[in-house]
Each structure stands twice: as C-alpha cells, then as structure tokens.
C-alpha positions in Angstrom: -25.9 -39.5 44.5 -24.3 -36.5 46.2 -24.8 -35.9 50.1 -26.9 -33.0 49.0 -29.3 -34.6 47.0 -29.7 -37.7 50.0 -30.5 -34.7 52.6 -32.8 -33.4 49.9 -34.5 -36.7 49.8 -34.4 -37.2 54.1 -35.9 -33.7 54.8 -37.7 -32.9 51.1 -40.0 -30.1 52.8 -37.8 -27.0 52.0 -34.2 -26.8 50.9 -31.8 -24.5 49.7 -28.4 -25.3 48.1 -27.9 -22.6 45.8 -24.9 -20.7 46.6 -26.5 -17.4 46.2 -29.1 -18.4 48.2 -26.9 -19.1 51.1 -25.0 -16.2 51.8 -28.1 -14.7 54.5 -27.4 -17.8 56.6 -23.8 -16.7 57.0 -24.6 -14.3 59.3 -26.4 -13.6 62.7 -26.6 -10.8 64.9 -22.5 -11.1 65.7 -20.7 -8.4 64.0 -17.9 -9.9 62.1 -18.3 -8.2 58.2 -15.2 -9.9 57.1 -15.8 -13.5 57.9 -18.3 -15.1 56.1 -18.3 -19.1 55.6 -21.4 -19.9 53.5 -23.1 -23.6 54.5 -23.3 -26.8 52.6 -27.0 -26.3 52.3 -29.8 -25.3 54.3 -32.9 -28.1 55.3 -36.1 -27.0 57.6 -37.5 -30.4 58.7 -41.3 -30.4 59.9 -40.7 -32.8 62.3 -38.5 -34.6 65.0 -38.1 -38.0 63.1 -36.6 -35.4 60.0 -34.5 -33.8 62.4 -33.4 -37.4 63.5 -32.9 -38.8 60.5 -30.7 -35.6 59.7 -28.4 -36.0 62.5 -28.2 -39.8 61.5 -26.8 -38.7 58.0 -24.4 -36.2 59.1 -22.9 -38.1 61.8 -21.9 -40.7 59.8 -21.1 -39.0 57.1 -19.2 -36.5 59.2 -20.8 -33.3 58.6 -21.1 -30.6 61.1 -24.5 -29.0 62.4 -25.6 -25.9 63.0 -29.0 -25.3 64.4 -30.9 -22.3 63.5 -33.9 -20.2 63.7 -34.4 -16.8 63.4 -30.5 -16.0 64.0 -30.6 -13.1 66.3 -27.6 -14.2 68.3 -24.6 -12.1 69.3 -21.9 -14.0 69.5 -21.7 -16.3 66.5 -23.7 -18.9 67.7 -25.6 -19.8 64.8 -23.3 -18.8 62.2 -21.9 -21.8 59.6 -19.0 -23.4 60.0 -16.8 -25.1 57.4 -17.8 -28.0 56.5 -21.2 -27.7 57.9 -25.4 -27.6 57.0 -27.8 -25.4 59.0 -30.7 -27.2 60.5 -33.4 -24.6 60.3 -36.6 -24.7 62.4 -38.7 -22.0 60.6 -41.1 -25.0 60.3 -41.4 -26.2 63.7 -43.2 -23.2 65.3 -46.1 -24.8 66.8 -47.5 -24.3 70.0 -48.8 -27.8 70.3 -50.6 -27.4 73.8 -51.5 -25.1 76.3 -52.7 -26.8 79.8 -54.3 -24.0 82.4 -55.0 -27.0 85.0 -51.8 -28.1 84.9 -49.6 -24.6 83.7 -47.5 -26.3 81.1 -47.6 -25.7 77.4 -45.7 -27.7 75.2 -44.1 -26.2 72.0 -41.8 -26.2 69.0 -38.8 -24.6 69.0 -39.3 -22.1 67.0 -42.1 -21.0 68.6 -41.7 -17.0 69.1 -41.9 -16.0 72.9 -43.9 -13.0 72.1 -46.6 -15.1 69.7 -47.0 -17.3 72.6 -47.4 -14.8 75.7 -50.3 -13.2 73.3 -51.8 -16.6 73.2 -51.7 -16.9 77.1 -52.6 -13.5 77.8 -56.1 -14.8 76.8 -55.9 -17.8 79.3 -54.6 -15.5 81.7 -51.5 -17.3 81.8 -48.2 -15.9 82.1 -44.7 -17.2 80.6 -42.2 -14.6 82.6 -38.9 -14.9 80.5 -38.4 -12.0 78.4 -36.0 -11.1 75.8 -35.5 -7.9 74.7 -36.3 -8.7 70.9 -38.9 -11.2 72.2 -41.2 -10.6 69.4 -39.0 -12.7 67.3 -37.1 -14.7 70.0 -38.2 -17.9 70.3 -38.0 -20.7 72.9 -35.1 -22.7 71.2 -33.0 -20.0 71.3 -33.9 -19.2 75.1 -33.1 -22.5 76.2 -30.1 -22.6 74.1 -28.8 -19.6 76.1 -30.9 -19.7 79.1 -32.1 -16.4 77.9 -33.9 -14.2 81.0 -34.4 -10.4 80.2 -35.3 -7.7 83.0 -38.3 -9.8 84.6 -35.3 -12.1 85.3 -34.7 -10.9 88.8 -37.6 -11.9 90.2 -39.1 -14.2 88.0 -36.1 -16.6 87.2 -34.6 -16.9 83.9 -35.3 -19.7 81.0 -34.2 -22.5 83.2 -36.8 -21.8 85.8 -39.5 -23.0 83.3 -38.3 -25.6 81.5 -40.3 -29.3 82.7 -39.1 -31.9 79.9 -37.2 -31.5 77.2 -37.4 -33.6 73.6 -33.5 -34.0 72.1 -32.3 -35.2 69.4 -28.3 -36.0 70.4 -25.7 -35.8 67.5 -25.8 -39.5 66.1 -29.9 -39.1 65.6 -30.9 -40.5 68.9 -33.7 -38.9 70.7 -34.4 -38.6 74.3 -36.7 -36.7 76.6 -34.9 -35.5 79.6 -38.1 -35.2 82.0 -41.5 -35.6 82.4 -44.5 -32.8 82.1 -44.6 -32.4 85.8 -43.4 -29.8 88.2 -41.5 -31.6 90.8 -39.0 -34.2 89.6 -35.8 -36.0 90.7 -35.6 -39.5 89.3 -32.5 -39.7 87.8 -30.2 -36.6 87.2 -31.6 -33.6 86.2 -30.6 -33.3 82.2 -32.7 -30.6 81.5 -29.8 -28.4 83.1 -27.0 -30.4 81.0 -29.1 -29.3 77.5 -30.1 -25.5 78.9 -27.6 -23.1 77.8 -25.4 -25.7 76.1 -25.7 -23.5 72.6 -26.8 -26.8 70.3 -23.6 -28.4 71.3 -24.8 -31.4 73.3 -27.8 -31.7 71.1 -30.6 -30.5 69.4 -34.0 -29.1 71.4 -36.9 -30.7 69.0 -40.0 -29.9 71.8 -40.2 -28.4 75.2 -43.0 -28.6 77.7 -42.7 -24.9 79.5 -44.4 -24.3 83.3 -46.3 -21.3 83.5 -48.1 -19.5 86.0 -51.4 -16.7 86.6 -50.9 -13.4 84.4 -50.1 -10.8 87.6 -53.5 -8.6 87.8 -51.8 -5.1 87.0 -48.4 -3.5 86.8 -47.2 -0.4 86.3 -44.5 1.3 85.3 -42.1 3.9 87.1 -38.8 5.9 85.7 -36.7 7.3 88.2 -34.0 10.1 86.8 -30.6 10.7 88.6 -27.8 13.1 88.3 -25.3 10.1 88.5 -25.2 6.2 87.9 -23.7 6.2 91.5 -26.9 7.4 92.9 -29.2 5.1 90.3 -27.3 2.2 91.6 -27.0 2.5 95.4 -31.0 3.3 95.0 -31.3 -0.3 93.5 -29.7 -1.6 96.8 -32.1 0.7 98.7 -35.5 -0.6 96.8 -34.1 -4.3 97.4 -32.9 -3.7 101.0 -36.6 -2.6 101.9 -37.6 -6.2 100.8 -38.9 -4.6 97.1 -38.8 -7.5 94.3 -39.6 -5.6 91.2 -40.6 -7.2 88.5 -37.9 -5.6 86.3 -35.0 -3.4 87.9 -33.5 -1.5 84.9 -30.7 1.1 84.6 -30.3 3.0 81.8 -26.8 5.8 81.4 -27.2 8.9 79.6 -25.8 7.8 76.4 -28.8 5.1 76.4 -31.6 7.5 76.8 -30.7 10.1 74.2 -30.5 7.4 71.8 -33.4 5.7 72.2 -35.5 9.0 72.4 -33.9 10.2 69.6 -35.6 7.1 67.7 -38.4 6.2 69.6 -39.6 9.2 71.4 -42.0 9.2 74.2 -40.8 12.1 76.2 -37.6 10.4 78.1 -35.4 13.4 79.7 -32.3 13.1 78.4 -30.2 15.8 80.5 -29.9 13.3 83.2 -27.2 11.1 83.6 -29.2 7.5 84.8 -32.1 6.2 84.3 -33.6 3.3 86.5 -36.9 1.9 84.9 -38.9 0.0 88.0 -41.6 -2.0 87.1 -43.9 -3.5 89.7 -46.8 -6.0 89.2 -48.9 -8.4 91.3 -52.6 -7.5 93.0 -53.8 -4.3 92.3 -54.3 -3.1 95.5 -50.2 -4.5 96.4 -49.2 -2.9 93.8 -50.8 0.7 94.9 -49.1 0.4 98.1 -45.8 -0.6 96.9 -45.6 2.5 94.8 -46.2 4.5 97.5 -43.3 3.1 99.1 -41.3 3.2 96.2 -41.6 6.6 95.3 -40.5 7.2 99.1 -37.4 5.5 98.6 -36.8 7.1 95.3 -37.1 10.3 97.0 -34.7 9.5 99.6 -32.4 7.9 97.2 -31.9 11.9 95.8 -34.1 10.8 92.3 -34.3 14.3 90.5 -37.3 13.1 88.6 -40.5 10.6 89.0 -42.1 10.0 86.2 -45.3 7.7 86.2 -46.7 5.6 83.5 -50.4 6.5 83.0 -51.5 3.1 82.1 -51.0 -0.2 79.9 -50.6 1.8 76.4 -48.1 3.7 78.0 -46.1 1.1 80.0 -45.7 -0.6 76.3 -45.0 2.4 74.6 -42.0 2.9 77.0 -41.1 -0.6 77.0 -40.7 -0.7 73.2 -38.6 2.2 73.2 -36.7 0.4 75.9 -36.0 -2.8 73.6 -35.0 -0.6 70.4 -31.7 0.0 72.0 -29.6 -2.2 69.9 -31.5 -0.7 66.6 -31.2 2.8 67.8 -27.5 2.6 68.1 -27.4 1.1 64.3 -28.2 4.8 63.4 -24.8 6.3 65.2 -22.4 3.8 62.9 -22.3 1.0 60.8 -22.0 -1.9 63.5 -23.5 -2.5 67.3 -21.9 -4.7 69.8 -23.5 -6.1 72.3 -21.8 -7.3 75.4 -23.2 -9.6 78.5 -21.2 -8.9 81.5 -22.7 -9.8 84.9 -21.2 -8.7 88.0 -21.8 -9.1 91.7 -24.8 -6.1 92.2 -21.6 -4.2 94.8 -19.6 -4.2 91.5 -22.1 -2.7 89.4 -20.8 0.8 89.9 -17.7 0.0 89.2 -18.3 -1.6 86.1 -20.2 1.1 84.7 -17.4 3.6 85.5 -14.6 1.0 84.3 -17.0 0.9 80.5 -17.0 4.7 80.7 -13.0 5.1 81.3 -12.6 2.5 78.4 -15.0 4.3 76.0 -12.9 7.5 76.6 -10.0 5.6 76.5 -10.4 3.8 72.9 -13.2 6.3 71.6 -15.6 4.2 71.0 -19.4 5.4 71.5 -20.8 2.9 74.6 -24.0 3.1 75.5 -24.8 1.1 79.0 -27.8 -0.6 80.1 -28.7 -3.6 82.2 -30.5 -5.4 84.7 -29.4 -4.0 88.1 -31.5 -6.4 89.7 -29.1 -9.1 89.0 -25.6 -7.9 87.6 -26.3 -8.5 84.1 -25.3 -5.2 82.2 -25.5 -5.0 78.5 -22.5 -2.4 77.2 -23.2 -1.5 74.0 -20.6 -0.7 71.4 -21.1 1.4 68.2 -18.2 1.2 65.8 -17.2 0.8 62.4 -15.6 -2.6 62.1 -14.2 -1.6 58.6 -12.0 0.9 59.9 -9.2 -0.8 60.8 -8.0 1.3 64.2 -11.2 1.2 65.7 -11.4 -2.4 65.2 -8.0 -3.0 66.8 -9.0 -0.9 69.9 -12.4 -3.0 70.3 -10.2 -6.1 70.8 -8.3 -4.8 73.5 -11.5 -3.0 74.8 -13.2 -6.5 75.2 -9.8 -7.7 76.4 -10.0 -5.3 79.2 -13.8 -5.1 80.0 -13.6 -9.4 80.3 -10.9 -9.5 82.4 -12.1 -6.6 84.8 -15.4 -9.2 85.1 -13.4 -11.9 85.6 -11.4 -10.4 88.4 -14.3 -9.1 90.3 -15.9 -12.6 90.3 -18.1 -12.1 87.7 -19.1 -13.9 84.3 -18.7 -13.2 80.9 -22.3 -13.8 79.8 -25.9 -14.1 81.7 -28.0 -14.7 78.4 -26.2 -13.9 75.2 -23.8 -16.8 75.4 -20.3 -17.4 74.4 -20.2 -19.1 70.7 -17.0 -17.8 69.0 -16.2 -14.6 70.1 -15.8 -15.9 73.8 -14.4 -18.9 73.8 -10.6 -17.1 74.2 -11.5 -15.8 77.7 -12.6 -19.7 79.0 -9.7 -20.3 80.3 -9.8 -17.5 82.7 -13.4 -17.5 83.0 -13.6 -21.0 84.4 -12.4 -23.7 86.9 -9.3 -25.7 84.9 -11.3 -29.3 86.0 -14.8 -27.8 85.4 -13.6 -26.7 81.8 -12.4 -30.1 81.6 -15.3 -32.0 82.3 -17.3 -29.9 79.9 -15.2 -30.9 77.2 -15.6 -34.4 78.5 -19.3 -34.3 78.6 -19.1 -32.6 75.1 -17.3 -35.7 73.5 -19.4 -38.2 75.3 -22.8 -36.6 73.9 -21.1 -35.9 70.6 -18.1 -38.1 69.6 -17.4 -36.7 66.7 -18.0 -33.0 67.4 -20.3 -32.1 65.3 -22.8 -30.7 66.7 -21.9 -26.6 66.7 -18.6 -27.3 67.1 -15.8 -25.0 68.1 -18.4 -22.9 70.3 -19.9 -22.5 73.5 -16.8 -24.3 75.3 
C-alpha cells in the first residue's frame, strides 16, 4: 500500500492527490511566480486524534508537514515544501464555546476572526486582535504569527489572549500548554514557546481565547497633513497627552490615492499623510477625548479633520482601509508586503529611508502602518517577471532590513519570517538566542519536519 493510500485511510474525510488538483496549494500570499513545489497530497482531518494520527505517520515515515488554512501568508509560510503533505484545517472551524462568565471561548483553528467577533458582538463580547483581512484570517494563523493589526497598541496583540493551547508536536503527541484560566504560572509558560513559532514546534489543534466587554461606542477620526513629518510627531503628541487610541494609523500619499481610487468614500488625496485615529470606550469618554483630540490635531498643524458620522461610516472607511493590498494589485502584476517595526522616534526616518529607496530602484511603494507601535507595512508593487525590477527588489529588501536592523528594530511584528526572511536571521538576532531556537526546534521536532526550513 503506498503512503498515500495509508493517509487516505488515517484521515478518509477529504483528500486530494491528484496532481492537477494540487497546484492551488503551491501558493500563498508570498509573491514568488517562479517557484512552485506541488505537495505530496492534501488531508483535512475533522479532528485532533486525525491530526495526531497524521503526525504519527509522517514522522516515522519521514515526511515533512505543512500546516494550512486559508493561506493568506506573506512570506511563504504555508507554502509546500519537497517532500512534504499539507495538513489543511478547512474542517476544523468550530467555535466550540463561548463563556460570558468567564470571557473565554474555545475554538478550532480555522475558525475566522471576523465570523467569531460577529458571534460575540451579540454577547457583547469583544475579541480585540485584528488583522487586516480578518474576514478570512483565522485564529491558527494569528497564533502562528502572533498576528495584532491596528487595535494592537492598545489592546495587545494575539499573545495577549491566548489561555491554553491544544498541540499536537511532530511525532503525534498532544499536549495542552495551560489551563482555561486567566492567571497562571505552574510550570513554564508554553503558550509563548508555540505563539508565533509558524507550525514549526507543533501543530495548534484548539485554543481557548480570553475576551473582554464590547467598548460601548467608538468613533472614527482622519487627520490630513501636508507631510509624514508632521503626521508622525502628532502621534507622539496624542500619546504624550496620555491618549491610547484604539488604533493609531498612518497612511502616505501613495496609500490614499490608491485605496480611493478602488474603494472610494471621499478620502482627500492631495495630502501627503494620513493618520486614521480611532477612539472607543464609554460614550460619554469618548465625547471628551475627541474634543481633546481634535485640539491636539489642531496644534499638531493637521490641514484637515474629517469626522466619521457614525458606525456605517466608520466601517465604510475601515474597509477601504484593509483593501490596501488588493488595491495595489490593480497598479502591477504582484504586491509585496513588508513588516518592518521600528522604535516609534525612528518612524520618520523609516518612512523617508522607503521613499529614497522607491526613487532609488523605481518601484511604486505605498506606506502604511501602525504608528502606535512601529509596525509599518511598505508596500511594493512590481512585476516579478521582469527580470530588472526583480533584481532591484532584492537589494531594496536588502537595504530596507538592514536599515531596521541598525536602528534596533525587527524585521516582522505580525507577518512572520517563513522563507523569504530567514537570510537576514543572522543579523536580526542574538548568535546564542538563534542558537537555542534551533535547539528548542530539534528538541520539539527531531526530525525536522514540521515546516521545516522556515521561521528560524
């Protein structure tokens, strides 16, 4: 019987194996046209004891693992390797509790963050993380990466609301890292080890999330400047007046014309930075924080205040907001998107360093991010075909990496590193911390299959 056919009989509830069948699950978000290593075969188990007994197989048969659901990542995370099957959890999407007495719900992992904030939104219950394409990000990836979003600077990212975590480790054993409580510290704290680890150390099966009360209003403010020097020193001046936004966004010029150009819903596009403040708690906090804020704003030499009229509209905006990445698709064949954070005094810098290499290498950037907290998003609209511009995107990333680096910065808040990172690690990271990564790796997973060749 071929290994096929015994995975076929272990995990019998969907299965693909035809080789035209395979070719959608050589890609994810990543842009890389040219490479394309197809899978062994494809299984979406219903269950953890199938994903166990999968993991079983393949480790002592010595096939690699990729895990997978809806394969929006950017760097290559979820795309094959040789010699490898995709474990696809299309099938495990169930939210199989929510708990208002105790804010927890406990869910599959492909369980869309979107589906499940609707589903709270009734309870009054709030689950803060927030990817941009959260209507088809789900909570495996976003504990995978530690995936945050713009509510990230004052909510916390992933990590913040992960309780216990169900694993199943490469040779088929399963573990639960915590208990369903808030406050724990018997034993060491694995949920950290498994959040952001990108399915290398093992494979997230269930996740019990904390949540907390759905804020009684926000709203919605967009702040126009005549330069992202001025949008950024205001983002010190909001914070240095004790201001926690909910979400701190800055948008450049490039940004806004292109998502009003697809989206429209009256963004001015003659100005050269946008910041996009949201605030949100008690209604009557929130009245008299905006008052403040548009204070500072004015002070801050903000050429326009624009004011969402109500919840239709703040979603209206904040749609256009997250078609970023799509918008660009219209300019040229491929979008990269980068995850650079920065200390928040390096943040103008940055943005002018992306600008001087965009010029530089003539490739179309469009900048956005989360001033809040360093994380800026540069986006890249190329054709990777073309053969020059392809060549000056490498030594634009080589540039725009080590300029992070130097400045004590990281090379990813949320998006990860899978392939297309892993040759800046070295710089990136402590030598002995990079070591004992790699130590932990091969303790977890002996015989490195589990995603290999990624993350670290």
């Amino acid at each position: 019987m071929t290994f096929v056919n015994q995975l076929r009989k272990i995990c019998p509830s969907n299965f693909i194996s035809e080789k035209k069948d395979l070719y959608v699950y050589a890609h994810d978000t990543s842009q890389n046209p040219n490479e394309v290593i197809l899978p062994l075969c494809v299984v979406f188990p219903r269950n953890t004891k199938e994903v166990a007994n999968v993991c079983r197989f393949c480790y002592e048969n010595n096939i690699k693992i990729v895990p997978r659901a809806q394969g929006t990542n950017h760097c290559g995370g979820t795309r094959p390797v040789e010699n490898s099957i995709i474990i696809h959890f299309s099938l495990m999407d169930k939210i199989i509790e929510i708990n208002p007495e105790n804010l927890t719900a406990i869910v599959e992992p492909n369980c869309v963050i979107g589906n499940l904030n609707k589903k709270l939104d009734e309870l009054n219950l709030f689950f803060p993380p927030d990817p941009s394409n959260l209507a088809v990000s789900t909570i495996g990836g976003a504990i995978a990466l530690c995936a945050g979003g713009p509510r990230t600077f004052k909510y916390g990212n992933t990590k913040d609301y992960i309780l216990n975590l169900e694993v199943v480790l490469a040779d088929g054993t399963i573990i639960e890292t915590s208990k369903n409580v808030i406050k724990n510290v018997t034993g060491y704290n694995l949920n950290s080890l498994f959040i952001g680890s990108e399915g290398t150390l093992g494979i997230i099966t269930k996740a019990t999330l904390k949540l907390i009360p759905k804020p009684e209003k926000r709203l919605l403010t967009m702040a126009y400047f005549d330069t992202v020097v001025e949008a950024t020193k205001c983002v010190n001046n909001i914070i240095n007046k004790g201001f926690i936004p909910s979400t701190l966004d800055l948008l450049d010029k490039t940004t806004i014309k292109t998502i009003e150009n697809f989206n429209p819903v009256g963004l001015l596009t003659d100005k050269e930075a946008m910041l996009l403040i949201e605030l949100d708690g008690f209604s009557h906090n929130v009245d008299y924080e905006l008052t403040i804020l548009k204070e500072i704003l004015t002070k801050s030499n903000a050429k326009n205040i624009v004011q969402a009229k109500n919840e239709k509209e703040n979603e209206e905006i904040w749609k256009t907001r997250r078609s970023a990445y799509s918008a660009l698709t219209q300019l040229k064949p491929n979008v990269v998107t980068e995850d650079i954070v920065v200390p928040r005094d390096k943040i103008v810098d940055f943005v002018k360093f992306c600008q001087s290499l965009a010029k530089k290498y003539s490739i179309i950037t469009a900048i956005m991010g989360h001033a809040g907290d360093g994380n800026i998003h540069p986006n890249f609209a190329l054709d990777l075909e073309n053969k020059e511009e392809k060549e000056n995107f490498e030594k634009l990333k080589d540039e725009l990496f080590d300029f992070a680096i130097r400045n004590n910065g990281t090379l990813s808040g949320e998006h990860g590193i899978g392939t297309h990172k892993r040759k800046y690690l070295d710089k990136a990271l402590d030598k002995n911390a990079h070591n004992l990564m790699k130590e932990i790796k091969n303790l977890l997973d002996k015989k490195n299959i589990l995603n290999p060749n990624k993350s670290i």
